[in-house]
FIDRENLUM-148890 format. One record per residue (C-alpha): residue number from 1; residue in three letters; x, y, z. Coordinates in steps of 0.2 Angstrom, whole numbers, always signed. Layout:
N
REC	NUM	ALA	X	Y	Z $
...
// end
This chain:
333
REC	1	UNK	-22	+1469	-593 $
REC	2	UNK	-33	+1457	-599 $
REC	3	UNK	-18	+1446	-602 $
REC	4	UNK	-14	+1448	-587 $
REC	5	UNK	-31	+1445	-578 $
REC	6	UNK	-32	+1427	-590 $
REC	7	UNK	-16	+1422	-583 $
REC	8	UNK	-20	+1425	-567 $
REC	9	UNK	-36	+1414	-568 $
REC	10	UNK	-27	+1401	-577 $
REC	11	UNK	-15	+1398	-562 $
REC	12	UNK	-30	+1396	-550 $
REC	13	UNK	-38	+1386	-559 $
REC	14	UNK	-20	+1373	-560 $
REC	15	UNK	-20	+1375	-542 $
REC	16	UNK	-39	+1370	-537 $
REC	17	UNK	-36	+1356	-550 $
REC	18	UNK	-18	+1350	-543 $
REC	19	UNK	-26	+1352	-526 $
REC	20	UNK	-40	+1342	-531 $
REC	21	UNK	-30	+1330	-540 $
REC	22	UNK	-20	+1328	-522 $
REC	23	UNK	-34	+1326	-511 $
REC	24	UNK	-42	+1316	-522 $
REC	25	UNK	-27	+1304	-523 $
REC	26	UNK	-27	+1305	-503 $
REC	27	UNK	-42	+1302	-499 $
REC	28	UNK	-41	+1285	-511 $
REC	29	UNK	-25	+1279	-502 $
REC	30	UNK	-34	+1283	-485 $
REC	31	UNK	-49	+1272	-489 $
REC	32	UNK	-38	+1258	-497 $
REC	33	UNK	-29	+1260	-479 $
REC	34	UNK	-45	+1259	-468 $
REC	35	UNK	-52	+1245	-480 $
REC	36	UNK	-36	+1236	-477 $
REC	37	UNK	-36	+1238	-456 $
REC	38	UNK	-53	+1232	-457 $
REC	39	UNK	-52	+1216	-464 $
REC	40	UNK	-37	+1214	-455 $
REC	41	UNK	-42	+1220	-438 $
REC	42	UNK	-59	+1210	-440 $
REC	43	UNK	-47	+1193	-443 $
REC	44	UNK	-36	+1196	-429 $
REC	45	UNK	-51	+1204	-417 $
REC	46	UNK	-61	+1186	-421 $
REC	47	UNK	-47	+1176	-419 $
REC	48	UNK	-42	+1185	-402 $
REC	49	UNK	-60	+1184	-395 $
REC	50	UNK	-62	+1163	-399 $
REC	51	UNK	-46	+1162	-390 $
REC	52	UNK	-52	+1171	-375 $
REC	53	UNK	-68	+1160	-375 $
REC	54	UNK	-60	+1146	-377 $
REC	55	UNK	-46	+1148	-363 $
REC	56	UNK	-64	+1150	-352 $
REC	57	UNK	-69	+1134	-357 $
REC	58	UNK	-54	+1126	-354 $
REC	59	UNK	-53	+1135	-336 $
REC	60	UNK	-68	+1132	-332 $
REC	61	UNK	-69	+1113	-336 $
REC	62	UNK	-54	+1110	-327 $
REC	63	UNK	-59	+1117	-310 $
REC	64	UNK	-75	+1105	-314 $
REC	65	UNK	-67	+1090	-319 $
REC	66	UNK	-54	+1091	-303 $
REC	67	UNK	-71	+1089	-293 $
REC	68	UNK	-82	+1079	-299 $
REC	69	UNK	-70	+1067	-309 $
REC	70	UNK	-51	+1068	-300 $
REC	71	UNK	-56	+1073	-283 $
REC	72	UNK	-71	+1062	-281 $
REC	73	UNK	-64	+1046	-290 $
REC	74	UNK	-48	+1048	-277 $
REC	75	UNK	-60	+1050	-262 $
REC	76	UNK	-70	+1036	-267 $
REC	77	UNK	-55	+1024	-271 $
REC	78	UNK	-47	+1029	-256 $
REC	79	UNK	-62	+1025	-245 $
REC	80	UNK	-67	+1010	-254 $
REC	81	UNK	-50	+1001	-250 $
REC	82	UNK	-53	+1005	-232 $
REC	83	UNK	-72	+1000	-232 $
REC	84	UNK	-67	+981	-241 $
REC	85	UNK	-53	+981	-228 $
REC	86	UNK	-65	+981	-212 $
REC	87	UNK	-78	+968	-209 $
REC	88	UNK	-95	+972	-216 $
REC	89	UNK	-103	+970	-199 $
REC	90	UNK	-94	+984	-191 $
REC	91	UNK	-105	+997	-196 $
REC	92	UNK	-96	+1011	-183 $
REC	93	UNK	-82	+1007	-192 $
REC	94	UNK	-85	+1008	-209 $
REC	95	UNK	-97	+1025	-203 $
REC	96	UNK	-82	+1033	-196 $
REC	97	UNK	-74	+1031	-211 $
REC	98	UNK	-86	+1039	-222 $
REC	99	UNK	-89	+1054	-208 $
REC	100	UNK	-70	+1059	-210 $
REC	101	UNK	-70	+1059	-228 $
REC	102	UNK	-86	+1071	-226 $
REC	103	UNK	-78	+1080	-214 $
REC	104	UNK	-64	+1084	-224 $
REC	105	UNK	-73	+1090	-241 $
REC	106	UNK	-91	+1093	-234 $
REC	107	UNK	-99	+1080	-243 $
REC	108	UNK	-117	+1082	-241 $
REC	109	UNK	-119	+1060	-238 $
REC	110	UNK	-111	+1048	-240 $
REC	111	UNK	-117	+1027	-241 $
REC	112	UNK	-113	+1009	-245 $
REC	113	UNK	-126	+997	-254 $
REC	114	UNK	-119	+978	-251 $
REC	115	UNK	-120	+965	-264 $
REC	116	UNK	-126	+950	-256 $
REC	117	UNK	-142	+956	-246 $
REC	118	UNK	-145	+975	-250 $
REC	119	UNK	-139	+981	-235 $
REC	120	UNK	-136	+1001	-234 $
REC	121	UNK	-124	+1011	-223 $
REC	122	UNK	-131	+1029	-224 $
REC	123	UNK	-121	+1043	-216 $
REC	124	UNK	-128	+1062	-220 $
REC	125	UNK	-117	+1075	-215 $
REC	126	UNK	-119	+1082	-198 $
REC	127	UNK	-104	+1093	-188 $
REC	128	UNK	-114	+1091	-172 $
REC	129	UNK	-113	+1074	-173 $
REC	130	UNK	-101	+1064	-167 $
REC	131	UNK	-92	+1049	-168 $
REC	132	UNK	-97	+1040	-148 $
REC	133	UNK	-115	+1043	-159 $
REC	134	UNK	-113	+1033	-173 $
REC	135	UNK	-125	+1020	-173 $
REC	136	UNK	-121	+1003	-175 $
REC	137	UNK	-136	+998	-188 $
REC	138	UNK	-139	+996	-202 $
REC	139	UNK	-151	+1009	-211 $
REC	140	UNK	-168	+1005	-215 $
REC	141	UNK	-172	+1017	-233 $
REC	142	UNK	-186	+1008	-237 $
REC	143	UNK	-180	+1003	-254 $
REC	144	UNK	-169	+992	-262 $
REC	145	UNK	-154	+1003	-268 $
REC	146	UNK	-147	+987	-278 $
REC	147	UNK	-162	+991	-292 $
REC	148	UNK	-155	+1012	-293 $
REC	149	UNK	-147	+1015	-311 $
REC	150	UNK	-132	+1022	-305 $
REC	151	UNK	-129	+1004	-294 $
REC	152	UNK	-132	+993	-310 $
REC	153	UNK	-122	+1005	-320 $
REC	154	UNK	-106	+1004	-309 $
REC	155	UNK	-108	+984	-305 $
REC	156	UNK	-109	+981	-324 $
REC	157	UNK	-96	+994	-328 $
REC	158	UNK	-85	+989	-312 $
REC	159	UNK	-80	+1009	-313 $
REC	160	UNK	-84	+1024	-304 $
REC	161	UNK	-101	+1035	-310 $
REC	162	UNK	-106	+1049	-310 $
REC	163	UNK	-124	+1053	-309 $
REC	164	UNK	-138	+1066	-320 $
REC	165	UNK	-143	+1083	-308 $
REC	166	UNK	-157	+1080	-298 $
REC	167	UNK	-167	+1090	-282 $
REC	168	UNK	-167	+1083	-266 $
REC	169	UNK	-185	+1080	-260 $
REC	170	UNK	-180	+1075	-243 $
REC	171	UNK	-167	+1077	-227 $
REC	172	UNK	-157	+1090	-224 $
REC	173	UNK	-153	+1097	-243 $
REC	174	UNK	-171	+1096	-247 $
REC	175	UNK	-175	+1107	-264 $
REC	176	UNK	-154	+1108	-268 $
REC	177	UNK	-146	+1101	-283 $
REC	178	UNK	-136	+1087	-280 $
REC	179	UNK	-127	+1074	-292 $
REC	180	UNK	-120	+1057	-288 $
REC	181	UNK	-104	+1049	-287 $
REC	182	UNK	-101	+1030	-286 $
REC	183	UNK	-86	+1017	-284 $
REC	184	UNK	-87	+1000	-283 $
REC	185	UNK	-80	+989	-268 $
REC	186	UNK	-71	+975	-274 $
REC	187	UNK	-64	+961	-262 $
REC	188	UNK	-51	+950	-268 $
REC	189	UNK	-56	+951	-286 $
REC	190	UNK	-77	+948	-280 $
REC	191	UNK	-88	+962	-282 $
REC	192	UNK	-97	+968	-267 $
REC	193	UNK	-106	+982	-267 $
REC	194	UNK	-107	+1002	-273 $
REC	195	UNK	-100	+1016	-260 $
REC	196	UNK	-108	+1033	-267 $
REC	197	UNK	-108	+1052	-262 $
REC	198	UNK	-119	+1066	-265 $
REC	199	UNK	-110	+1084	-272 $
REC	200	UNK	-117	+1100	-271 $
REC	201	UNK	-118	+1108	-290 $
REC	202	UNK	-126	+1123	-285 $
REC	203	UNK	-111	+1134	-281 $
REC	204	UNK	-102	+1131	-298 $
REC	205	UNK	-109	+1149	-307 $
REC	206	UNK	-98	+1156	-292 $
REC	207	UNK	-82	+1149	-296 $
REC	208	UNK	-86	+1154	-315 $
REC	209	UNK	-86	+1169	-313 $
REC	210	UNK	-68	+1171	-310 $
REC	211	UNK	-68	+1169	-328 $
REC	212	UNK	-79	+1182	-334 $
REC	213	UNK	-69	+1196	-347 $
REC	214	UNK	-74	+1214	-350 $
REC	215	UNK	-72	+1211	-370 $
REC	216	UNK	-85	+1197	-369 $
REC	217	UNK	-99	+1204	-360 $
REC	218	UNK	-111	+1193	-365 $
REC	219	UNK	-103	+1177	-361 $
REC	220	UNK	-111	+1161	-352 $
REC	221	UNK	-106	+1146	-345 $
REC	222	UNK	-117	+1132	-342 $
REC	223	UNK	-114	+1113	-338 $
REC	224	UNK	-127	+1099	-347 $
REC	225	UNK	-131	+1083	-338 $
REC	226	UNK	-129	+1066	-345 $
REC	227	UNK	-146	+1066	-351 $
REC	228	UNK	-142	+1083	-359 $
REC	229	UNK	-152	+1096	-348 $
REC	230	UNK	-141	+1112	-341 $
REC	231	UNK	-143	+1114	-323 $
REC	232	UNK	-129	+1126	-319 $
REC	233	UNK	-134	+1141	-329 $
REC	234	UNK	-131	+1159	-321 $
REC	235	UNK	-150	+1161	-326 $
REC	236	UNK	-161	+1150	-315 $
REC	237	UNK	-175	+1155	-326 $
REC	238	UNK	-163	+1141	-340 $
REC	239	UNK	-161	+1129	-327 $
REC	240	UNK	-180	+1127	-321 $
REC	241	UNK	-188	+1125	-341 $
REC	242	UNK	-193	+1110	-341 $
REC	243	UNK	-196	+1114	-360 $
REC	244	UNK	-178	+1109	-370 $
REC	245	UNK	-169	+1127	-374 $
REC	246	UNK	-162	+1130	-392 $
REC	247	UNK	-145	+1127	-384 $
REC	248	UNK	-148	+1111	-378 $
REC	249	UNK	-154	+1105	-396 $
REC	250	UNK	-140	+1112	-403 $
REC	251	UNK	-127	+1107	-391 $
REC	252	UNK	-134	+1087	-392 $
REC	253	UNK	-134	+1090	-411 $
REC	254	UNK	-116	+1095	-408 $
REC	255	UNK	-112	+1083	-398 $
REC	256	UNK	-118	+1069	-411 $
REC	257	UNK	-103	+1075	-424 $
REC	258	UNK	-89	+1075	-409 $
REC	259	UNK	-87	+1077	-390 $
REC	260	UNK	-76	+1095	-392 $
REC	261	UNK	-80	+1111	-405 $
REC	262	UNK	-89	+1122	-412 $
REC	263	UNK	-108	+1127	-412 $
REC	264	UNK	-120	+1140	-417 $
REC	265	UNK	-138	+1142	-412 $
REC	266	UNK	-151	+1157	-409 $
REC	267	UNK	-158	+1162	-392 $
REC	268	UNK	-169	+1177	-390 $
REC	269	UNK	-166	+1184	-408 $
REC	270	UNK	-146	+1184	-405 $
REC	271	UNK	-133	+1175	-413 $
REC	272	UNK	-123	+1165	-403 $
REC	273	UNK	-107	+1155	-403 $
REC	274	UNK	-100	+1142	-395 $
REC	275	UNK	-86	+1131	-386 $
REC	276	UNK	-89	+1118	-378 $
REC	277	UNK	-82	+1101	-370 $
REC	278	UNK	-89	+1084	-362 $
REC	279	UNK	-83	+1075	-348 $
REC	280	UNK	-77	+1057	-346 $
REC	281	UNK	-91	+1055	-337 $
REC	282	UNK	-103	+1063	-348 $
REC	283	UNK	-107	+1081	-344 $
REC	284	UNK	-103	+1094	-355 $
REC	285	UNK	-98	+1113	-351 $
REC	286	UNK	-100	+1127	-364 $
REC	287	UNK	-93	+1143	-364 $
REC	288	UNK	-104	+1155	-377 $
REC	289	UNK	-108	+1171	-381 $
REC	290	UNK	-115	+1182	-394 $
REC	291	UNK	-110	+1188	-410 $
REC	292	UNK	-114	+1204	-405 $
REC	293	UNK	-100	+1204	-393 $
REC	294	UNK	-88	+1201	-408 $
REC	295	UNK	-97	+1213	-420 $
REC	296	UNK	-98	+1224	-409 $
REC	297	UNK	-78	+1225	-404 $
REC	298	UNK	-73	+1223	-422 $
REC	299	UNK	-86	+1241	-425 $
REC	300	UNK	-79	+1249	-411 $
REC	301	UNK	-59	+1246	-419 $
REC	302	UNK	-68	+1251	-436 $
REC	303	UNK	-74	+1267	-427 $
REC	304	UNK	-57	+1273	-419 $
REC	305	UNK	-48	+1269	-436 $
REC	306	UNK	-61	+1279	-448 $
REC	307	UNK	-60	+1292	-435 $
REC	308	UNK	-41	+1293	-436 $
REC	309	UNK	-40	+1292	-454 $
REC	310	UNK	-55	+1307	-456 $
REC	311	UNK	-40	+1317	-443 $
REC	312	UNK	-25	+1313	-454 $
REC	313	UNK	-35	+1318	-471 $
REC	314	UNK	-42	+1335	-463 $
REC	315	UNK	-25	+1338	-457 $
REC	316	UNK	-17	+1334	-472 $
REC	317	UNK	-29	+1342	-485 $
REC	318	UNK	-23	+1359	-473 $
REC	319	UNK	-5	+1356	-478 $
REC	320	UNK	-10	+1352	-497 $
REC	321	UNK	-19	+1370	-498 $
REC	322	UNK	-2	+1377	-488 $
REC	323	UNK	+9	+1368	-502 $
REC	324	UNK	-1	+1371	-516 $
REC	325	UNK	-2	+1390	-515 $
REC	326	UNK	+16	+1390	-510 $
REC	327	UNK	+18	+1380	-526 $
REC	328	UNK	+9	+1389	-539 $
REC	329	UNK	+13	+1406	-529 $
REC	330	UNK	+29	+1410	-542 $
REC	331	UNK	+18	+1407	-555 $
REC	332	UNK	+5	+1422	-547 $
REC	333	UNK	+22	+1432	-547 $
// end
C-alpha cells in the first residue's frame, strides 16, 4: 500500500514538473514572440507614420506652390506682356486688363509702378464696378512706390517676388492677411516698371485640412514667411505672438543645414517632429506632429499583440494540463 501510495505521488509530481517544464518553455517562446513583434512593429509603425506626414507635406506644399508660385507668375507674365503692349498713357486700358485678371481669380488688387516718373495704376477689386467706370488717371498713393522692397528687389532681380505676410491697415481688406506678388515689365529688352497683386493667405488652414489623418491626431501644418514668422497656423493664438515660437527657432536652425528635412523641437512639454519644405520663393511649410502620436500608435499595436499572446498562453496552458494528465494517466494505471 505504501508502495503504492509512493508511486502514485511520484507520477504527480513528473506530471506538475513536465507541465511546468512546458509552460515554462511556452511562455519563454511567447515573450521571445512578443519582443520580436515589437521591435518589428515599432520600425514599420515609425516608418508608416513619416511616410504619411510626409505625403502631407508634399500635398500640401503643392496646392501652395500652384498658387502662389505657378499660378501667380503665369497671371503676372501674362498680364505684363499685355501691359508693355499698350501705351502707358492709356490708363483704361491697362485698368481693364488688370480688372479681368481680378475678375477671374479674385485678386484682392492689382497695380503698376512705372520706371521713369513713379507713376501708379491702382485697381482694387470691386464686382460692382464696372468697366464704363474706369477712371482714366493715374492714382495718387501719396508715396513713392519705386522705394518699396519688393520694387527694388524685382528691378535688381528682373524676376517676379513674392512678398513676407503683412495685415492690411487700410481699404477694403483692412485687418486680413495678404502677401504680394510682383513681375517686372520689360519693353524691348528696357526695364519699366513692377506690375504687383495682393493674395489672400488667410484661407490656406481650410484647404489643409483635406489632409488631416485619424492616425496622426496631433498633426499641424503651418507656412513661415520669408523673414521666418508662421502666419498660417490653425492656432491663431501662433500666428499673433509677436515673441519667436520654439518652432520657428528650430525651423530657421533647420533651415541653415538644407532647405528640406528633418527637425525636432519642444512645444508645451511635447516632443515633436518634423517635415518641412521651402519655396523658390522663400516660404517654408511644415507638417509636424508629436511623438506621442507615434508612441502612442506603436503602444496601442504592443497592447493588442501582448493581449493576444496572454490568450494563446491561457489557452494553450488548458491544453498542456489536458495532455499532461492524458500523458502521465497510464502511468496512474
Amino acid at each position: 500500500m505504501q508502495e503504492f501510495l509512493k508511486e502514485k505521488v511520484m507520477t504527480k509530481t513528473l506530471g506538475g514538473k513536465i507541465l511546468a517544464c512546458v509552460v515554462a518553455i511556452f511562455v519563454v517562446v511567447i515573450g521571445v514572440i512578443v519582443t520580436y513583434n515589437y521591435i518589428s512593429s515599432s520600425s514599420q509603425i515609425s516608418t508608416l507614420f513619416r511616410s504619411i506626414q510626409k505625403g502631407i507635406l508634399d500635398a500640401s506644399y503643392t496646392t501652395i506652390d500652384i498658387t502662389m508660385n505657378v499660378e501667380a507668375k503665369q497671371h503676372l507674365n501674362a498680364v505684363a506682356e499685355q501691359i508693355v503692349a499698350l501705351d502707358k498713357n492709356d490708363v483704361i486700358a491697362q485698368r481693364r486688363v488688370l480688372m479681368t485678371a481680378e475678375e477671374l481669380i479674385k485678386y484682392p488688387s492689382m497695380y503698376i509702378v512705372y520706371e521713369n516718373d513713379g507713376k501708379v495704376i491702382l485697381q482694387d477689386y470691386h464686382p460692382e464696378v464696372g468697366i464704363e467706370n474706369l477712371s482714366s488717371n493715374f492714382d495718387n498713393v501719396g508715396l513713392d512706390l519705386r522705394d518699396r522692397f519688393w520694387y527694388k528687389e524685382t528691378k535688381e532681380k528682373k524676376q517676379g517676388i513674392v512678398s513676407s505676410t503683412y495685415i492690411s491697415s487700410a481699404g477694403n481688406y483692412k485687418g486680413q492677411r495678404l502677401a504680394t506678388a510682383t513681375y517686372p515689365l520689360i519693353k524691348n529688352g528696357e526695364f519699366i516698371g513692377v506690375i504687383g497683386m495682393d493674395l489672400f493667405v488667410g484661407g490656406f488652414q481650410k484647404r489643409f485640412e483635406n489632409f488631416e489623418r485619424e492616425e496622426l491626431p496631433n498633426l499641424d501644418v503651418y507656412i513661415t514667411d520669408t523673414s521666418g514668422k508662421i502666419f498660417s497656423h490653425k492656432d491663431p493664438a501662433i500666428v499673433e505672438s509677436t515673441t519667436e515660437t520654439e518652432a520657428e527657432k528650430a525651423l530657421k536652425e533647420a533651415l541653415k543645414k538644407a532647405p528640406e528635412g528633418e527637425f525636432y523641437y519642444n512645444h508645451n512639454n511635447e516632443d515633436r517632429v518634423g517635415f518641412y519644405k521651402q519655396f523658390p520663393f522663400g516660404w517654408t511649410i511644415v507638417s509636424v506632429t508629436t511623438q506621442s502620436d507615434y508612441t502612442n500608435a506603436i503602444n496601442k499595436q504592443f497592447f493588442i499583440s501582448t493581449a493576444i499572446a496572454l490568450v494563446l498562453l491561457v489557452v494553450g496552458a488548458m491544453f498542456l494540463v489536458v495532455f499532461v494528465k492524458k500523458l502521465v494517466a497510464p502511468l496512474n494505471s
